[in-house]
Every structure is written in C-alpha cells, then in structure tokens.
Kinemage of the C-alpha trace (Angstrom):
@kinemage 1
@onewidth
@group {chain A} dominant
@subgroup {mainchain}
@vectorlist {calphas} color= white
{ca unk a 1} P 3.187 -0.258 -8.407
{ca unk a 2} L 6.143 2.136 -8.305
{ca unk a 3} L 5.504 5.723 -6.971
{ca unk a 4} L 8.816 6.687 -5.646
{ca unk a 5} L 9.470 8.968 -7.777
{ca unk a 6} L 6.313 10.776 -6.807
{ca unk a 7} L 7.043 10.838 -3.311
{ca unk a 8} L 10.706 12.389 -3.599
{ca unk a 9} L 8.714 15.720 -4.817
{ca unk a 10} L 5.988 14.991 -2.750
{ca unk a 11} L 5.485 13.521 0.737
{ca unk a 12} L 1.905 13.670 0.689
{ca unk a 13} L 1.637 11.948 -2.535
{ca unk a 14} L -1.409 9.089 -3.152
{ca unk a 15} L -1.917 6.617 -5.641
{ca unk a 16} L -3.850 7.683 -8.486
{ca unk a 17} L -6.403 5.972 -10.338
{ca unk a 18} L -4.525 7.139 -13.787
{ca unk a 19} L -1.193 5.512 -12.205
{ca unk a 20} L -3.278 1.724 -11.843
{ca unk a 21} L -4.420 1.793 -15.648
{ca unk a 22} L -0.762 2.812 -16.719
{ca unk a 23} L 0.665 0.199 -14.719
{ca unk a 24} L -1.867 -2.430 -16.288
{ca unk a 25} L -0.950 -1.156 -20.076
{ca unk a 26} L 2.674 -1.657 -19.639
{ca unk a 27} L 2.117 -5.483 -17.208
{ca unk a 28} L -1.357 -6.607 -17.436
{ca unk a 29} L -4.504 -6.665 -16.330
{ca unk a 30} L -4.449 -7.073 -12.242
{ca unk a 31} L -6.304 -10.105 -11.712
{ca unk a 32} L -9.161 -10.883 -9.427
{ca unk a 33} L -7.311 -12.248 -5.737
{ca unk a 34} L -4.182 -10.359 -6.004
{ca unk a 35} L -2.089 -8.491 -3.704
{ca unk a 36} L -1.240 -5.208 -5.358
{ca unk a 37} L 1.737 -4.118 -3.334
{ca unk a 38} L 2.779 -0.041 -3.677
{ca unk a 39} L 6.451 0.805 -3.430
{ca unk a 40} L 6.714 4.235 -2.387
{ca unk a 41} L 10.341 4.315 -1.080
{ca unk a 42} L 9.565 5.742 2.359
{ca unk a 43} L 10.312 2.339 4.242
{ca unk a 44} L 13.936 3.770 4.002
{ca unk a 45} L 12.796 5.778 6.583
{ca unk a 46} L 11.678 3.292 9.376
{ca unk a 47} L 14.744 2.983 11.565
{ca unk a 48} L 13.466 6.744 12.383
{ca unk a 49} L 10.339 6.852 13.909
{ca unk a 50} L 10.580 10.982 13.598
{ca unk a 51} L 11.208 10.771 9.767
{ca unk a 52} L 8.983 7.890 9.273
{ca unk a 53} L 6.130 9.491 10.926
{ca unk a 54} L 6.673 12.988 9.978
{ca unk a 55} L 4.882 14.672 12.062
{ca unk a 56} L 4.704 18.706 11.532
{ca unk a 57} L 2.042 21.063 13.690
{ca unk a 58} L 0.382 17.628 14.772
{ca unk a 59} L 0.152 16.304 11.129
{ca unk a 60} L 1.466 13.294 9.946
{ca unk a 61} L 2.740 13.472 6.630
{ca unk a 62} L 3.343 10.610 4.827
{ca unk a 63} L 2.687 9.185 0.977
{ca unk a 64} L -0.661 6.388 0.659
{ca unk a 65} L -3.404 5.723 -1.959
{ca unk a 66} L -5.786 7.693 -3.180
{ca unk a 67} L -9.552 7.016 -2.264
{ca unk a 68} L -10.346 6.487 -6.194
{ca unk a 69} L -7.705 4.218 -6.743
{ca unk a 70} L -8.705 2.430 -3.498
{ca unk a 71} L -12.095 2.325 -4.854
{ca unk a 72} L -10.728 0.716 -8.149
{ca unk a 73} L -8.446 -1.713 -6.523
{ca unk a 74} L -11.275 -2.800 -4.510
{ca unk a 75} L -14.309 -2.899 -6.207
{ca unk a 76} L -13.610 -3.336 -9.878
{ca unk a 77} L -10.273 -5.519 -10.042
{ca unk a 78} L -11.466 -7.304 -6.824
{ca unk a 79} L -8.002 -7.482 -5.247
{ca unk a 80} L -7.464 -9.443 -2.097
{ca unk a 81} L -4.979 -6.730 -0.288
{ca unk a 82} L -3.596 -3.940 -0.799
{ca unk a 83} L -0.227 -3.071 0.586
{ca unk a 84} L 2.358 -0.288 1.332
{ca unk a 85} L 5.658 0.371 2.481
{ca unk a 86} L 4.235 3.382 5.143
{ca unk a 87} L 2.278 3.693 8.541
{ca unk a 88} L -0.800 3.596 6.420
{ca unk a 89} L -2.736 2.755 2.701
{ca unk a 90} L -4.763 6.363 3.614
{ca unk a 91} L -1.840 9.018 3.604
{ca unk a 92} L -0.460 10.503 6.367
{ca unk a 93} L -2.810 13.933 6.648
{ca unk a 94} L -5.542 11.686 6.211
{ca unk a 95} L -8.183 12.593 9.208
{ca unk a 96} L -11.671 10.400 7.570
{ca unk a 97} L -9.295 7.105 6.601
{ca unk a 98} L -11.028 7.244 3.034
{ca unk a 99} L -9.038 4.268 1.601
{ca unk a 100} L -9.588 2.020 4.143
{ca unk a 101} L -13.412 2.949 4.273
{ca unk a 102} L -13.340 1.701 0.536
{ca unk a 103} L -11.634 -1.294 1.056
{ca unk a 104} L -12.396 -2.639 4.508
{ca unk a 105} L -16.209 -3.424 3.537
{ca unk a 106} L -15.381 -4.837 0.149
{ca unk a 107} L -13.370 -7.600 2.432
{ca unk a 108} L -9.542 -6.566 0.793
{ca unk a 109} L -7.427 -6.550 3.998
{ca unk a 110} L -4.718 -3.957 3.798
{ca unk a 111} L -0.991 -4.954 4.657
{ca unk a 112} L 1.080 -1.338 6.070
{ca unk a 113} L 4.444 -1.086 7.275
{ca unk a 114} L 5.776 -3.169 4.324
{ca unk a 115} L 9.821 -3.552 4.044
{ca unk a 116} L 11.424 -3.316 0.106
{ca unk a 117} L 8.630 -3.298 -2.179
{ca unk a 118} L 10.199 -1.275 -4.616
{ca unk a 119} L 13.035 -4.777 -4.625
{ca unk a 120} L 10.314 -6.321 -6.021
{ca unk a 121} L 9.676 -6.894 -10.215
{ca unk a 122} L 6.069 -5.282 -11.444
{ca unk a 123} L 4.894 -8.793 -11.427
{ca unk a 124} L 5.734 -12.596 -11.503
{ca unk a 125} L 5.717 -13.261 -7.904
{ca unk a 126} L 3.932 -14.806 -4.912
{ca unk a 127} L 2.763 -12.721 -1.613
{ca unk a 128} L 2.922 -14.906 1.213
{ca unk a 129} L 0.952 -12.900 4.227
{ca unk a 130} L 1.104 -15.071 7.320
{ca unk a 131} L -0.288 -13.076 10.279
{ca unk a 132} L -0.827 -14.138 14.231
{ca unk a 133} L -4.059 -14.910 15.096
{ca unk a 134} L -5.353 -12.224 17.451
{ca unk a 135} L -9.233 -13.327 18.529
{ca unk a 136} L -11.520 -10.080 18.225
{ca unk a 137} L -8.735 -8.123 16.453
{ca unk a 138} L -9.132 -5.880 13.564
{ca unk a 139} L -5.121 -6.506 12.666
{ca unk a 140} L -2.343 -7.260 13.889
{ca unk a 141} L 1.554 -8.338 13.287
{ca unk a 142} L 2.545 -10.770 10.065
{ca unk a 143} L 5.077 -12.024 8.362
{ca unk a 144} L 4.587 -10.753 4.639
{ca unk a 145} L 7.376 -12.018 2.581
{ca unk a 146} L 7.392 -12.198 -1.333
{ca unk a 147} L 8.569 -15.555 -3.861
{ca unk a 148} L 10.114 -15.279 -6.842
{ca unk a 149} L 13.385 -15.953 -9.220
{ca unk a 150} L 15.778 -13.489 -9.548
C-alpha cells in the first residue's frame, strides 16, 4: 500500500483504515495469510541514521500505521505480517506502541526496516521472510526479499 505521497506533507503520517478499503477497491480483496507490505518512501532515508530517526526535543518522528488499520489488517483480513519501510509499524511519536499491541496477540509478526517497497507492484508477488533463529527472542534480523516478473 502506497502512502508516499502522504508522508512528503507529513512525517508523522499513519495508515488509515479508509486508505486499506481504497486499496482493496482498486486490487482486491487482501486475502487471509498475506503480507501487506506499506511503502512509505522514508527508507530513502536510512544511510542517515539522523534523518531516518528524526529525532526533534527527544521525539522520534517518523510515518507508521494507524492503530485502526492495524486492527483491520489484523483481525478482520487475518494477515500474516505486516511490514514497513521505517524504524517501526507504530509511528515514530508513538509512546503506547498501539499497532503492535493490535497485532502482536492476533499472532501477525511485523517486518520494520524494509528496503524499496514502493519498487514493488500493488500485488502479484511473493514475500519471502527468512529470519535467524534467535532462541527466547521477540525479533530479530531477516532476509525479506520479494518474487515477481517484471
């Protein structure tokens, strides 16, 4: 799901519930088990910690998802991940981590730190996420690449 546009006027911009259902109109219905990937344009910023953090007065400040469209993602299209190209699904001001507290107990793991999403077509591909097993962890470093014919 494309955002970028969004986040060039806004930095602190989420996901929105209204965004999902538009994006489902114009490709489909997301399907039970799927990764929904969000391309927000702010991995351009990752060879610069500074920008990519954006940090002001001790705030991060940084696009993610909205706790609604977490919420839908989650629990009503039963997705099996959800990832982003920032730091974080939650955005960056984000102090309570609402998205992840809607997704985490559901079982949909969340992939951050994602590199070109917005490469990517709105659909027609695999997600391969291959990550190192860490015993006791609660994440960790993976290899998330994406399949498909250009």
């Amino acid at each position: 799901i494309d955002v970028m546009a969004q986040v060039r006027s806004d930095e602190d911009y989420r996901l929105t519930v209204a965004e999902v259902q538009t994006f489902e109109r114009r490709h489909g219905a997301i399907a039970e088990g799927t990764v929904v990937l969000v391309a927000t344009g702010w991995d351009a910023r990752w060879r610069d910690a500074a920008r990519y953090m954006n940090v002001r007065a001790g705030v991060k400040h940084f696009p993610g998802i909205s706790v609604e469209a977490a919420r839908l993602l989650a629990r009503d299209r039963r997705v099996a991940a959800i990832g982003i190209d920032t730091a974080s699904i939650d955005y960056g001001a984000s102090a309570s981590f609402e998205a992840h507290h809607a997704t985490l107990p559901l079982g949909v793991y969340d992939i951050e730190n994602a590199m070109g999403l917005g490469e990517l077509p709105a659909s027609g591909f695999t997600v391969v996420v291959a990550p190192i097993k860490i015993a006791g962890g609660s994440g960790g470093p993976a290899r998330v690449f994406a399949l498909f014919a250009k």
